[in-house]
Backbone and ligand atoms as CSV (ligand in chain L), in Angstrom:
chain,resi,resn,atom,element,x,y,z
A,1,UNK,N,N,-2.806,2.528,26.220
A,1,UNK,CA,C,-4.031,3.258,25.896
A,1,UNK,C,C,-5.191,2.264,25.767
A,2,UNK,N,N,-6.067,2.359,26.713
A,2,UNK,CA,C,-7.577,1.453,26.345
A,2,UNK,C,C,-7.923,2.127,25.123
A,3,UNK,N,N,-8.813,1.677,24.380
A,3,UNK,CA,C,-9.946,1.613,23.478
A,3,UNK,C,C,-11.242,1.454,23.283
A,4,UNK,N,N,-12.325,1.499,23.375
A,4,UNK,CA,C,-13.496,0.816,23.262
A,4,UNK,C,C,-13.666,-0.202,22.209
A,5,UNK,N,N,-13.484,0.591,21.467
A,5,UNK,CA,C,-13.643,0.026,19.459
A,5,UNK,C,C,-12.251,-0.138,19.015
A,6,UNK,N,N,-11.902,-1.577,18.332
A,6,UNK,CA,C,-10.745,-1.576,18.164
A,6,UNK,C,C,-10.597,-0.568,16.681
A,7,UNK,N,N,-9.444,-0.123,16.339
A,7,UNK,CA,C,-9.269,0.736,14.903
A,7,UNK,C,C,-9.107,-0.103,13.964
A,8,UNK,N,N,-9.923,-0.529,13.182
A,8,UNK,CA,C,-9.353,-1.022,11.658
A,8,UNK,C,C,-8.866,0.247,10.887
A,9,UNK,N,N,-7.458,0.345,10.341
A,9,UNK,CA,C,-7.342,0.894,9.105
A,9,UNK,C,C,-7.326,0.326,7.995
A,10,UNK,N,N,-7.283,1.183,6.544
A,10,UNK,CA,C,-7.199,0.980,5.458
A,10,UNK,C,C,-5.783,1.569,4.676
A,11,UNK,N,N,-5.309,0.762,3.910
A,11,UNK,CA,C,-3.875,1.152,3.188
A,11,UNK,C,C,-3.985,1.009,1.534
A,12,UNK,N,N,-4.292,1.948,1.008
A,12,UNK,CA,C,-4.814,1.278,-0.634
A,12,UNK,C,C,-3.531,1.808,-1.394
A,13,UNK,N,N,-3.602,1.090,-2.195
A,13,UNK,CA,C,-2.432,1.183,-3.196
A,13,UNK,C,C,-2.620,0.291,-4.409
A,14,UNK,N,N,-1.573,0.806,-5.095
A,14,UNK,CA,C,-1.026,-0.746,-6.331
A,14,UNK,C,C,-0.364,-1.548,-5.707
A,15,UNK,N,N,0.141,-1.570,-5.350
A,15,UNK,CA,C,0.976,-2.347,-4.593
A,15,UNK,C,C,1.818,-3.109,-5.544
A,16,UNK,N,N,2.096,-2.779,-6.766
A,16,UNK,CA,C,2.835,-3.765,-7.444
A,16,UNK,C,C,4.477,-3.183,-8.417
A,17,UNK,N,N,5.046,-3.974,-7.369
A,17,UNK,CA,C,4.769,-4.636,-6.050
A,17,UNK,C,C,5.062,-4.081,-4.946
A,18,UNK,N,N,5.468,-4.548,-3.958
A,18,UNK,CA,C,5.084,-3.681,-2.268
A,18,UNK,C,C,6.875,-3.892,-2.227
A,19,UNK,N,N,6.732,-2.541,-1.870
A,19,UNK,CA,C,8.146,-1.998,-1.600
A,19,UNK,C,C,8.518,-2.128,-0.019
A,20,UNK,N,N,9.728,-1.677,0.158
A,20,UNK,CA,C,10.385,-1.312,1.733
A,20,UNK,C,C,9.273,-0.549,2.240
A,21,UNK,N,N,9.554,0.743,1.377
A,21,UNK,CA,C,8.374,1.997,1.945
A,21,UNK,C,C,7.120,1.651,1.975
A,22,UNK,N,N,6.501,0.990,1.352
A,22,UNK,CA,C,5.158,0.469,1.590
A,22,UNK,C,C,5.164,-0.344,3.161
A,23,UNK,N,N,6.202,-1.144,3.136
A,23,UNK,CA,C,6.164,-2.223,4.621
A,23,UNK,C,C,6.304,-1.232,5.528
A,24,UNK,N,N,7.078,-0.129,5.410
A,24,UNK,CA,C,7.569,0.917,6.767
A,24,UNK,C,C,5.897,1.397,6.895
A,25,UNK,N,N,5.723,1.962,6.042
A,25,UNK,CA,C,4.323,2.714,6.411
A,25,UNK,C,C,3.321,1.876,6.893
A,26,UNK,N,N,3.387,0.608,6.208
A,26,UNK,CA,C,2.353,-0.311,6.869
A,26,UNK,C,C,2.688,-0.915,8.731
A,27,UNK,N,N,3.888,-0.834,8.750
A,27,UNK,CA,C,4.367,-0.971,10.196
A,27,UNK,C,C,4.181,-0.177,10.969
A,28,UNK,N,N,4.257,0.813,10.686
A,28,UNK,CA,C,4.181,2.513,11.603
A,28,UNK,C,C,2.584,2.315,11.619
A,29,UNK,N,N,2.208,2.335,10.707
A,29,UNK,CA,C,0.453,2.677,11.106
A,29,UNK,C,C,0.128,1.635,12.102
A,30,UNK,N,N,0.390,0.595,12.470
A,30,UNK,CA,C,0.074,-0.259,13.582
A,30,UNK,C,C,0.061,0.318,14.843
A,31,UNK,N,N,0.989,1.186,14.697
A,31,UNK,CA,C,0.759,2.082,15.963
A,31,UNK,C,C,0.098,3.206,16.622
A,32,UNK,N,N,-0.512,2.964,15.116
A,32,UNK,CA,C,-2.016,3.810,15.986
A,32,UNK,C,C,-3.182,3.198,15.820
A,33,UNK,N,N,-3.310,2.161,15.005
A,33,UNK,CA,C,-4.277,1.253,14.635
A,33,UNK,C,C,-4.232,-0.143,15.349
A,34,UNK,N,N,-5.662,-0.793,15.292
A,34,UNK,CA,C,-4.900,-2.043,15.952
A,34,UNK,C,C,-5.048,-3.175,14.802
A,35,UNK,N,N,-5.883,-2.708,13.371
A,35,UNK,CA,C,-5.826,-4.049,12.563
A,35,UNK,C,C,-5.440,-2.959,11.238
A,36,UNK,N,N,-4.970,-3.490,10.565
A,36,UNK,CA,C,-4.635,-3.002,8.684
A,36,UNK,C,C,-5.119,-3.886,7.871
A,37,UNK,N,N,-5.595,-3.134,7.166
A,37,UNK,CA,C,-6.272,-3.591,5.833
A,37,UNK,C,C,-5.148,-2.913,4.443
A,38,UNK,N,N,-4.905,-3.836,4.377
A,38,UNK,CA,C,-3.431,-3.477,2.951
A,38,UNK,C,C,-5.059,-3.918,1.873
A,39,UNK,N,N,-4.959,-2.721,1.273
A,39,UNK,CA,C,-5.783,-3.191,0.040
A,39,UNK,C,C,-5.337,-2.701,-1.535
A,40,UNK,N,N,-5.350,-3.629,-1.934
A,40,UNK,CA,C,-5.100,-3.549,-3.680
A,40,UNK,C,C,-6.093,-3.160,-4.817
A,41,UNK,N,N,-5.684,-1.998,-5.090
A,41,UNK,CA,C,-6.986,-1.436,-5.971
A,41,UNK,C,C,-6.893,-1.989,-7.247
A,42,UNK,N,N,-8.441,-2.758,-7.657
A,42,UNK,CA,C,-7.964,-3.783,-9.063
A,42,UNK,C,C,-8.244,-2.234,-9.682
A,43,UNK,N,N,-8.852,-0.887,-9.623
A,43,UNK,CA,C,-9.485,-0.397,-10.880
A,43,UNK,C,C,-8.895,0.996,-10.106
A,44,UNK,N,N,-7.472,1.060,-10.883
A,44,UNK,CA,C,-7.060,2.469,-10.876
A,44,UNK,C,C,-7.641,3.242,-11.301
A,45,UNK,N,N,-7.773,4.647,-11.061
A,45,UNK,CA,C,-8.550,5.853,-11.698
A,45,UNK,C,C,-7.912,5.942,-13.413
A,46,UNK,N,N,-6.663,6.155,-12.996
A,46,UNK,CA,C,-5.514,6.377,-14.629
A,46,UNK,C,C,-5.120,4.523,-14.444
A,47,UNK,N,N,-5.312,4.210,-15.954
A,47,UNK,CA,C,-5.032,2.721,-16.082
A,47,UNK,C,C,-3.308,2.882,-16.270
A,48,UNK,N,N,-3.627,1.620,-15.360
A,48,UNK,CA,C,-1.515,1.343,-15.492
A,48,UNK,C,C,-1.376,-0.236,-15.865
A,49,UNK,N,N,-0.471,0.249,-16.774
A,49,UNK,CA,C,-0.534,-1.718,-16.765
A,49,UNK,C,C,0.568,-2.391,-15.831
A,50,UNK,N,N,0.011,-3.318,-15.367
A,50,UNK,CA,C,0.467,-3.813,-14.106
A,50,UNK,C,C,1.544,-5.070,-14.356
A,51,UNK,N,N,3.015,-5.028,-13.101
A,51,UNK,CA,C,3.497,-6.221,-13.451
A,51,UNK,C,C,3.185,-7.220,-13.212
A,52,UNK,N,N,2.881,-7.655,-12.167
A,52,UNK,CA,C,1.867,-8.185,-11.082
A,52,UNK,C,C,0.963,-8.107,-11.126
A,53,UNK,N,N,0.178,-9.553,-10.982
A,53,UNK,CA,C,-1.482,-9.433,-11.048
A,53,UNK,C,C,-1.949,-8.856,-9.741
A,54,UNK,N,N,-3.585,-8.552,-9.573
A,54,UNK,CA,C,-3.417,-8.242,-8.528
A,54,UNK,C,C,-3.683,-9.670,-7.240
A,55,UNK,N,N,-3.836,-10.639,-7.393
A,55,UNK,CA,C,-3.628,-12.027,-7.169
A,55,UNK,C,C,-2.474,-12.356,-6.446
A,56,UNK,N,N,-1.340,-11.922,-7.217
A,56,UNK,CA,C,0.255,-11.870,-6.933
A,56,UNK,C,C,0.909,-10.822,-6.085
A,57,UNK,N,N,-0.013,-10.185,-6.391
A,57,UNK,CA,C,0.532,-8.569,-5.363
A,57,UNK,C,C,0.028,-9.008,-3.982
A,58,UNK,N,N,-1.305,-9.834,-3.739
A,58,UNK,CA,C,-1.777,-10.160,-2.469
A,58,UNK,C,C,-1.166,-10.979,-1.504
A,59,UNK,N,N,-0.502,-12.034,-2.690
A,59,UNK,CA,C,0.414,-13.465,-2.119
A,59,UNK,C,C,1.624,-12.754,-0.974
A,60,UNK,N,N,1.686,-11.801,-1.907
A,60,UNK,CA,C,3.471,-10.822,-1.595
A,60,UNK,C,C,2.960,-10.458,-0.520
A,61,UNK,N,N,2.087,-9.394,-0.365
A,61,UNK,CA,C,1.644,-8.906,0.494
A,61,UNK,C,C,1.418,-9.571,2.040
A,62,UNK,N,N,0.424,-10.803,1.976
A,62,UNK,CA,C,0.471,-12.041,2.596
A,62,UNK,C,C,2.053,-12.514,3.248
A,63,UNK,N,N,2.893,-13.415,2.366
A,63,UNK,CA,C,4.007,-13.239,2.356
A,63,UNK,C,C,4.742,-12.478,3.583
A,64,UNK,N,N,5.293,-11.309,3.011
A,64,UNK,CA,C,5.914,-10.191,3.731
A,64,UNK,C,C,5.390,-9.967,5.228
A,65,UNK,N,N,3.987,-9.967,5.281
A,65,UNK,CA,C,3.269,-9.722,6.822
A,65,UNK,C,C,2.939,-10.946,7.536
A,66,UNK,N,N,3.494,-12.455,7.046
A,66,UNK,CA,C,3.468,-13.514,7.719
A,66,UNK,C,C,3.555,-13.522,9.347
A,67,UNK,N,N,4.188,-12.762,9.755
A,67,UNK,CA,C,4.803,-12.923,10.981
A,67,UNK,C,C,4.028,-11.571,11.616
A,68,UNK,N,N,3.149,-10.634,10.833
A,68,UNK,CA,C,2.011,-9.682,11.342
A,68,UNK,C,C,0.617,-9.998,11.140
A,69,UNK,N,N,0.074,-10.665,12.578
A,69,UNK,CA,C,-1.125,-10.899,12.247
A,69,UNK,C,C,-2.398,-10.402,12.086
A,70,UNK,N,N,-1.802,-8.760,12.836
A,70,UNK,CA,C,-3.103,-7.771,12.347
A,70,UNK,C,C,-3.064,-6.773,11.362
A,71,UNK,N,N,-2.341,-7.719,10.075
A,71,UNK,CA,C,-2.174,-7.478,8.881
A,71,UNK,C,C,-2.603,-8.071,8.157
A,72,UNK,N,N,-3.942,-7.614,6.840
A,72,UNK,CA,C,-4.675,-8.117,6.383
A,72,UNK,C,C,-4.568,-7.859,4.686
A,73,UNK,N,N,-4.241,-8.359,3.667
A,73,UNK,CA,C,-3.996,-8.321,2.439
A,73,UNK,C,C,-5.360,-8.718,1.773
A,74,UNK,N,N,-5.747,-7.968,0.897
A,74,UNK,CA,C,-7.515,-7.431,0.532
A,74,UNK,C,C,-7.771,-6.666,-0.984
A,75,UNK,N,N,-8.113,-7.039,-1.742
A,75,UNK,CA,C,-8.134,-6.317,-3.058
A,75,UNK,C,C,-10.033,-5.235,-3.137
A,76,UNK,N,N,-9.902,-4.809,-3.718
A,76,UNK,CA,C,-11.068,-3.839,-4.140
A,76,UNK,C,C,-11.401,-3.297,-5.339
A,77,UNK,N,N,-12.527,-3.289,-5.755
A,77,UNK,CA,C,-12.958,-2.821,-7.149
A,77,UNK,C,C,-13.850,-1.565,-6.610
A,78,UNK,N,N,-13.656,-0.478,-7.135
A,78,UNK,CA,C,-14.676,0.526,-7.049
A,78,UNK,C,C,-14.216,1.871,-6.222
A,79,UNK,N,N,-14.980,2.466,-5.577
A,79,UNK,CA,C,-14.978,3.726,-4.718
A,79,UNK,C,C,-13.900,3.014,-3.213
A,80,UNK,N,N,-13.178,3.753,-2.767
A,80,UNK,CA,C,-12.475,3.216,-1.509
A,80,UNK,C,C,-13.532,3.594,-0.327
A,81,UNK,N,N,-13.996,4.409,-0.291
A,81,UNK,CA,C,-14.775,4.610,0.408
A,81,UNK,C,C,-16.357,3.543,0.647
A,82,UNK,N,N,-16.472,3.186,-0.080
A,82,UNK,CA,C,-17.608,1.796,-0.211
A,82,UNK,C,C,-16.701,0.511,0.635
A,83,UNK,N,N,-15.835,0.411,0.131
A,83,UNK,CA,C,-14.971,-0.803,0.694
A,83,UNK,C,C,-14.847,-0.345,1.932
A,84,UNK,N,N,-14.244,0.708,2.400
A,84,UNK,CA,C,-13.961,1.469,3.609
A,84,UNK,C,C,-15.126,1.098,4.947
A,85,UNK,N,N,-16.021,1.322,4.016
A,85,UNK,CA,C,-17.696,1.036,5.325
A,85,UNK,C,C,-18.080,-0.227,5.335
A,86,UNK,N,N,-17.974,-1.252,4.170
A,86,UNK,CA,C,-18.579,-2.460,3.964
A,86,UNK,C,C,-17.072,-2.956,5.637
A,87,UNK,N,N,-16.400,-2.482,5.000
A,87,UNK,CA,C,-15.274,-3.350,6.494
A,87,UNK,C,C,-15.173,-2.528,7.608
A,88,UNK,N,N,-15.928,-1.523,7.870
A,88,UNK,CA,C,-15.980,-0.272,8.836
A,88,UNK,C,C,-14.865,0.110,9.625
A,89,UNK,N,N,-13.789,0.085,8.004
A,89,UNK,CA,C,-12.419,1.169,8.264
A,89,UNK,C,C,-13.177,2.401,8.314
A,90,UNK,N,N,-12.455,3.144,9.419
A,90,UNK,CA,C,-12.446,4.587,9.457
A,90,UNK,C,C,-11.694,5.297,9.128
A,91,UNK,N,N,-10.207,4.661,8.927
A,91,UNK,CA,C,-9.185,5.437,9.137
A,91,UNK,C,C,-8.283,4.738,7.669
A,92,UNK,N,N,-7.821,5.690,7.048
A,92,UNK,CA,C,-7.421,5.262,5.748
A,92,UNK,C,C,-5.641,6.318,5.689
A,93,UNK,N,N,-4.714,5.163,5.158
A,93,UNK,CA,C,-3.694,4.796,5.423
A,93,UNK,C,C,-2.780,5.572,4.499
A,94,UNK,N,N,-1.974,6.759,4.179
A,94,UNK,CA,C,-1.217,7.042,2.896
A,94,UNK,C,C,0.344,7.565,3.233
A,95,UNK,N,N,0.787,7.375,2.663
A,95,UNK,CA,C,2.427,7.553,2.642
A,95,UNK,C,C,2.855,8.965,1.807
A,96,UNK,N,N,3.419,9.430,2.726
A,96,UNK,CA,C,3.790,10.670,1.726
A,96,UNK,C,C,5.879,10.920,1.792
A,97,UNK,N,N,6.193,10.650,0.493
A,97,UNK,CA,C,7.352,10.900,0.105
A,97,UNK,C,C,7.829,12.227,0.386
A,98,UNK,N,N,7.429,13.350,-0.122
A,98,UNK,CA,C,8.027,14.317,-0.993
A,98,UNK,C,C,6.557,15.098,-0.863
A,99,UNK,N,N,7.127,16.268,-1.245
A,99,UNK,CA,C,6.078,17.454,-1.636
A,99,UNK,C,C,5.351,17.174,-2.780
A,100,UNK,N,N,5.972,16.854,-3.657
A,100,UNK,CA,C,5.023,16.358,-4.895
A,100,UNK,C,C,4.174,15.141,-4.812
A,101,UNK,N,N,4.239,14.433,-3.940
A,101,UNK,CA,C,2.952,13.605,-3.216
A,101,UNK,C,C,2.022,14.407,-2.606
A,102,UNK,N,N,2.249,15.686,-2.261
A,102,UNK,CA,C,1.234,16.214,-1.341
A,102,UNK,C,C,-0.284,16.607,-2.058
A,103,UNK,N,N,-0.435,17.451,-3.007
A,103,UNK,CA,C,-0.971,18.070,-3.887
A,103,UNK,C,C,-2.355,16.771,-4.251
A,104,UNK,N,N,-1.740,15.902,-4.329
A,104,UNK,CA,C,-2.943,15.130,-4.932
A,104,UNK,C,C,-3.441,13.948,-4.208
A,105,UNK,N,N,-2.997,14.034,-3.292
A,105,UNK,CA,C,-2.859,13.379,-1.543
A,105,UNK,C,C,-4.055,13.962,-0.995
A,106,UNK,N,N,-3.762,15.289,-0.834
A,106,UNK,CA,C,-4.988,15.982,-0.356
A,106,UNK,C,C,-6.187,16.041,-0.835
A,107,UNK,N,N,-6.174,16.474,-2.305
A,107,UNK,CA,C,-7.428,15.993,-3.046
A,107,UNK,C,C,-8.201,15.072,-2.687
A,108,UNK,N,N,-7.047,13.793,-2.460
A,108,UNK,CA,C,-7.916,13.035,-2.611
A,108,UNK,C,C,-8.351,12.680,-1.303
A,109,UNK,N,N,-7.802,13.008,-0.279
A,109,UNK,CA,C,-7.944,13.085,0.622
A,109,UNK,C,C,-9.529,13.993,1.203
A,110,UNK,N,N,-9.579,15.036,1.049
A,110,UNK,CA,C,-10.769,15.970,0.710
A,110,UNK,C,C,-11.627,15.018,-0.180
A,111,UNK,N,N,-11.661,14.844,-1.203
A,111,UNK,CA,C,-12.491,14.068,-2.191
A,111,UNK,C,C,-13.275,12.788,-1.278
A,112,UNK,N,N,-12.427,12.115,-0.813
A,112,UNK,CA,C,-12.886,10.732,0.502
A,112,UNK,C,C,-13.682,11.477,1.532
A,113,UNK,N,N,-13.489,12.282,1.980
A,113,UNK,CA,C,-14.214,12.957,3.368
A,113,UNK,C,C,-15.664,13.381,2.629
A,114,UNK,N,N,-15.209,14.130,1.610
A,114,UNK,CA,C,-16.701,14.641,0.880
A,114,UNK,C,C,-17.816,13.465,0.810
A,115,UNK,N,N,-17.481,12.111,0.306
A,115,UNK,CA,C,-17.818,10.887,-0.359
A,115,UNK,C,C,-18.377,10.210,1.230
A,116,UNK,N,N,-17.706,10.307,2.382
A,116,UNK,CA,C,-18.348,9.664,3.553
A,116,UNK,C,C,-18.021,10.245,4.891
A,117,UNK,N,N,-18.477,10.961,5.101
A,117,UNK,CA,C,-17.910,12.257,6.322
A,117,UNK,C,C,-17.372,11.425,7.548
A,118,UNK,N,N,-17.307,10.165,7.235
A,118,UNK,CA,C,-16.857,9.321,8.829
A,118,UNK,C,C,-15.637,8.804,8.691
A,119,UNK,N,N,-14.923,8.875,7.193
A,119,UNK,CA,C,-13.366,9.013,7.186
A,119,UNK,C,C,-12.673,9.642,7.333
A,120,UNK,N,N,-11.538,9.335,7.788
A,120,UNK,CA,C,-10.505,10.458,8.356
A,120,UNK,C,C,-9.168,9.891,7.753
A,121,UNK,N,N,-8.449,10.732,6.622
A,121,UNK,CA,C,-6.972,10.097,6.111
A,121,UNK,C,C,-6.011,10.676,7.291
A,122,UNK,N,N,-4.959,9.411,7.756
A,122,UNK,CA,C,-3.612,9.743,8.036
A,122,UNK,C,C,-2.396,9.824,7.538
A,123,UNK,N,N,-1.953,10.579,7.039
A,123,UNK,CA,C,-0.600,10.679,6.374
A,123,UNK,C,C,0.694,10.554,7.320
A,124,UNK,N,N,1.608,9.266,6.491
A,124,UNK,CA,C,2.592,8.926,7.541
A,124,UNK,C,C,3.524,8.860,6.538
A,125,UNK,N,N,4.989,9.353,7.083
A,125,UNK,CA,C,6.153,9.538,6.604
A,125,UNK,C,C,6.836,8.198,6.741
A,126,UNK,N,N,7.880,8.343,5.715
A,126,UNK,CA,C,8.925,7.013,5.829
A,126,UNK,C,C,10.097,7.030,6.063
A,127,UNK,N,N,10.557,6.125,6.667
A,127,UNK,CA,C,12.465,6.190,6.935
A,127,UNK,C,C,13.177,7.365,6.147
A,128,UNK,N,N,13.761,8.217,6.388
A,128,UNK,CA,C,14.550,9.264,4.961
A,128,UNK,C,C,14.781,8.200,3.699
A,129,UNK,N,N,15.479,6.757,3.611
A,129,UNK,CA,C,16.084,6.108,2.652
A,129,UNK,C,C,15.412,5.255,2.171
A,130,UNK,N,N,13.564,5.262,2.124
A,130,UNK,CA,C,12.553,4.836,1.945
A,130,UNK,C,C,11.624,6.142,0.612
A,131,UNK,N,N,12.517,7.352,1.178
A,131,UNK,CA,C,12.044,8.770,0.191
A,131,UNK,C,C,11.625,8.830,-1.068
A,132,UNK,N,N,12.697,7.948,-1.836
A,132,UNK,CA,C,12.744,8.268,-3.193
A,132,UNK,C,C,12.444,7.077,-4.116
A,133,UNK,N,N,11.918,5.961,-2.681
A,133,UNK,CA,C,11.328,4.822,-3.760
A,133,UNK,C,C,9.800,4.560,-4.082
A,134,UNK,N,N,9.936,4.388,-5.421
A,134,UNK,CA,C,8.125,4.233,-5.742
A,134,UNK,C,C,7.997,2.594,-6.330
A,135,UNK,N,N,7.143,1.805,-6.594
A,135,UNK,CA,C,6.773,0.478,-7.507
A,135,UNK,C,C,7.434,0.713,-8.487
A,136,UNK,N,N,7.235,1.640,-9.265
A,136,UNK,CA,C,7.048,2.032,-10.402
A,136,UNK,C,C,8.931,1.902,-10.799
A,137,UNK,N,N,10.001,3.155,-9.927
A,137,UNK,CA,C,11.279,2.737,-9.911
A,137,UNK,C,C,11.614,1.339,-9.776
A,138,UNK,N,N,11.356,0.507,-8.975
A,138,UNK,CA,C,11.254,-1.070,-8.800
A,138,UNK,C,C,11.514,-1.790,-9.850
A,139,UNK,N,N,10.393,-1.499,-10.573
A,139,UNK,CA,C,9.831,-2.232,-12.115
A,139,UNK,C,C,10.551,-1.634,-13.144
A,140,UNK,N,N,11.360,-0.619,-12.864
A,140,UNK,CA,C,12.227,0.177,-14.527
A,140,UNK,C,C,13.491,-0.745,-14.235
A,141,UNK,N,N,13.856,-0.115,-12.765
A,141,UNK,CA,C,15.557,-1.007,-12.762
A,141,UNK,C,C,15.261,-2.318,-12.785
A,142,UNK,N,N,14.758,-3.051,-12.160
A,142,UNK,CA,C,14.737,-4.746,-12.313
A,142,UNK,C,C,14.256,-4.806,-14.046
A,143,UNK,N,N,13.557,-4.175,-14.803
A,143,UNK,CA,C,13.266,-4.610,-16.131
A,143,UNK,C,C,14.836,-4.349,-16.845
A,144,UNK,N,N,15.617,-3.461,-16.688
A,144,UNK,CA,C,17.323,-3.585,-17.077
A,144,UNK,C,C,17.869,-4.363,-16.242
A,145,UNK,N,N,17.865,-5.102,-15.451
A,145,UNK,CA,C,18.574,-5.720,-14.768
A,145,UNK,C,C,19.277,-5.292,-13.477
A,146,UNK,N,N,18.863,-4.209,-13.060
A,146,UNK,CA,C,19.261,-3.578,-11.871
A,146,UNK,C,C,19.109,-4.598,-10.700
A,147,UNK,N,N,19.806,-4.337,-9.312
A,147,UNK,CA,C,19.530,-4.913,-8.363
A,147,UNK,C,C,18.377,-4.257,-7.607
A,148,UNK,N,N,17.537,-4.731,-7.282
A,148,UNK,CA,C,16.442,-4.658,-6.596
A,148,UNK,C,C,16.444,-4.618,-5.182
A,149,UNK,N,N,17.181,-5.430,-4.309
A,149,UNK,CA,C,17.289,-6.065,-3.397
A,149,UNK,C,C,17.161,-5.159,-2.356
A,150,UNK,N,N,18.203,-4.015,-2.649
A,150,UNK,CA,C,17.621,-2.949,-1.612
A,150,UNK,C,C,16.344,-2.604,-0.900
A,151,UNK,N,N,15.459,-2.490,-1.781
A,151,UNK,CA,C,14.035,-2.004,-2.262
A,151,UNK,C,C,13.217,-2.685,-1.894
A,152,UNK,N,N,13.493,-4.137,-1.834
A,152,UNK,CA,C,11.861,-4.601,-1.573
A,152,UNK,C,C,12.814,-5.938,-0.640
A,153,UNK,N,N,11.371,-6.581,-0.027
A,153,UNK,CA,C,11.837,-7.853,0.975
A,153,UNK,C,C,12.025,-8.909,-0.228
A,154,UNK,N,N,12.927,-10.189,0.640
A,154,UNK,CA,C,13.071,-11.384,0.125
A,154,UNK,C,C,12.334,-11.751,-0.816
A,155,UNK,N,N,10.868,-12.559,-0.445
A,155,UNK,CA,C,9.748,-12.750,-0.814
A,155,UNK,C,C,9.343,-12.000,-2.521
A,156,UNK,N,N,9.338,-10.333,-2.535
A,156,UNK,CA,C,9.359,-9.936,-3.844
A,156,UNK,C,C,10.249,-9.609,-4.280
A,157,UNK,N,N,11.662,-9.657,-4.248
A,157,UNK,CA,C,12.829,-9.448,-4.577
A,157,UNK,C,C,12.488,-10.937,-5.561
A,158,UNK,N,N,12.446,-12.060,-4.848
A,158,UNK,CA,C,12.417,-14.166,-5.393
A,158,UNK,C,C,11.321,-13.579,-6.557
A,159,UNK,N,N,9.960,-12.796,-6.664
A,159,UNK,CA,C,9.203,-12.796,-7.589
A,159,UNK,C,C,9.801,-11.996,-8.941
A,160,UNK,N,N,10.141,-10.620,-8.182
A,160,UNK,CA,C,10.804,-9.993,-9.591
A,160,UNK,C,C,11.427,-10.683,-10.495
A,161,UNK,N,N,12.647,-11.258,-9.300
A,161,UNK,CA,C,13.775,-12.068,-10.591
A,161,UNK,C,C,12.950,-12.949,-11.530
A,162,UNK,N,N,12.100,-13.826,-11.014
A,162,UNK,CA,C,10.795,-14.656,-11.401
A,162,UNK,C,C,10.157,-14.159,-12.993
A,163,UNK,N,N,9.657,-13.055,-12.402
A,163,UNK,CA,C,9.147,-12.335,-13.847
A,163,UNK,C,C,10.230,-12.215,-14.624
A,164,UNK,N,N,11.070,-11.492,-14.224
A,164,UNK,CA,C,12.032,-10.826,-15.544
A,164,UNK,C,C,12.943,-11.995,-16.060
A,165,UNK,N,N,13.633,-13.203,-15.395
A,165,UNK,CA,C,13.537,-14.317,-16.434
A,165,UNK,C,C,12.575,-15.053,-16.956
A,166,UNK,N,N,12.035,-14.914,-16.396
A,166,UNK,CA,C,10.894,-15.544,-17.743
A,166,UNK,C,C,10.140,-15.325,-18.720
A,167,UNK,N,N,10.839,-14.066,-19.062
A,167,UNK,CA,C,10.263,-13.090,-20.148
A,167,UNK,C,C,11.447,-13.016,-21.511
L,1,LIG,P1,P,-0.500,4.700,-6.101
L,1,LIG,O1,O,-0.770,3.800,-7.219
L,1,LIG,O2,O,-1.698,5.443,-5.575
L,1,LIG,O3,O,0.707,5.587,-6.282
L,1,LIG,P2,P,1.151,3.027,-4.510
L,1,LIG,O4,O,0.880,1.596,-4.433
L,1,LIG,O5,O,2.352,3.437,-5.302
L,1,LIG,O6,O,-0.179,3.738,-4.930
L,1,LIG,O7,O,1.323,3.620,-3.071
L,1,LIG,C1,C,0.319,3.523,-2.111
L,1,LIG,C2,C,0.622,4.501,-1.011
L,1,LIG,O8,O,1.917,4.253,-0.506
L,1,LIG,C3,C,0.611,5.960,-1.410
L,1,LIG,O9,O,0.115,6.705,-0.328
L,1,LIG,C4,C,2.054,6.279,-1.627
L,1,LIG,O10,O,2.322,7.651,-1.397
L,1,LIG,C5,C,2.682,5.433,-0.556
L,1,LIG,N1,N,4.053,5.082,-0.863
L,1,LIG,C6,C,4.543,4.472,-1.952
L,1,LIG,N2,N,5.874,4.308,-1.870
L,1,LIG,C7,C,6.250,4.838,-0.677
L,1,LIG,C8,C,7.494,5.034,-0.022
L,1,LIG,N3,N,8.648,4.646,-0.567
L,1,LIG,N4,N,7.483,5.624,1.175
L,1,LIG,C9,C,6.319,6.044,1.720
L,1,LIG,N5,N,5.127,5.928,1.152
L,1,LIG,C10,C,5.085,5.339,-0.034
């Protein structure tokens, strides 16, 4: 497929830290995009306290897409949509699990279009065995000592263990 304009997308998240399912979705969107912008939102709407700085979430990020070079690891403060135009993403990046991702997906999805009528969200699915993982599961089992390994690459698998002995 020619192009005129190459596609930058956008992928926002916590990212902390970046899961399997985060890498699948970030892989798949390459294929309709030709550059990604993985971006790390320092200023969640609902505050979460984070395991990972967002500093550390970028390294990972970095890290993991070593070997993808039109993969770009990027943090943001503010409206996504401001960041979105300052880098003239058009196309903004979300993963949907489950039905109960949908509901507030869309919102916000609608909410972004309202905010700059020249974005357009794509919602992309993940492997079936990518379904039921979030950061958030990540960070409960590795804080008991669970194995992780499944779940996330090398790279933040070496950080988790990292954190949780040294605590
Ligand atoms: P948030 O803090 O908004 O939940 P996350 O960093 O958890 O952000 O996720 C960012 C995006 O990645 C969201 O669109 C989320 O639905 C998607 N995502 C997270 N985990 C997975 C997964 N296992 N499979 C597919 N998409 C996922």
């Amino acid at each position: 497929m020619n192009r005129a304009t190459p596609i930058t997308a956008i992928y926002p998240g916590s990212f902390d830290p970046l899961t399997r399912g985060h890498e699948d979705i970030a892989r798949r969107s390459l294929r309709i995009a030709d550059r990604l912008l993985v971006a790390v939102a320092y200023t969640a709407t609902h505050v979460k306290k984070g395991l990972f700085s967002v500093e550390e979430r970028l390294e990972l990020i970095t890290e993991v897409f070593r070997d993808e070079p039109r993969v770009e690891a990027v943090s943001f403060q503010g409206l996504l949509v401001d960041f979105a135009r300052q880098r003239d993403a058009h196309v903004v990046i979300r993963g949907l699990r489950a039905v109960s991702d949908f509901e507030y997906e869309l919102q916000m999805a609608q909410m972004n279009q309202k905010l700059w009528d020249e974005i357009e969200t794509v919602f992309l699915v993940p492997e079936g065995e990518y379904s039921f993982l979030s950061s958030s599961l990540v960070r409960e089992v590795a804080s008991l000592n669970g194995d992780v390994g499944p779940f996330v690459s090398p790279p933040v698998l070496a950080a988790v263990n990292r954190k949780f002995s040294s605590r």
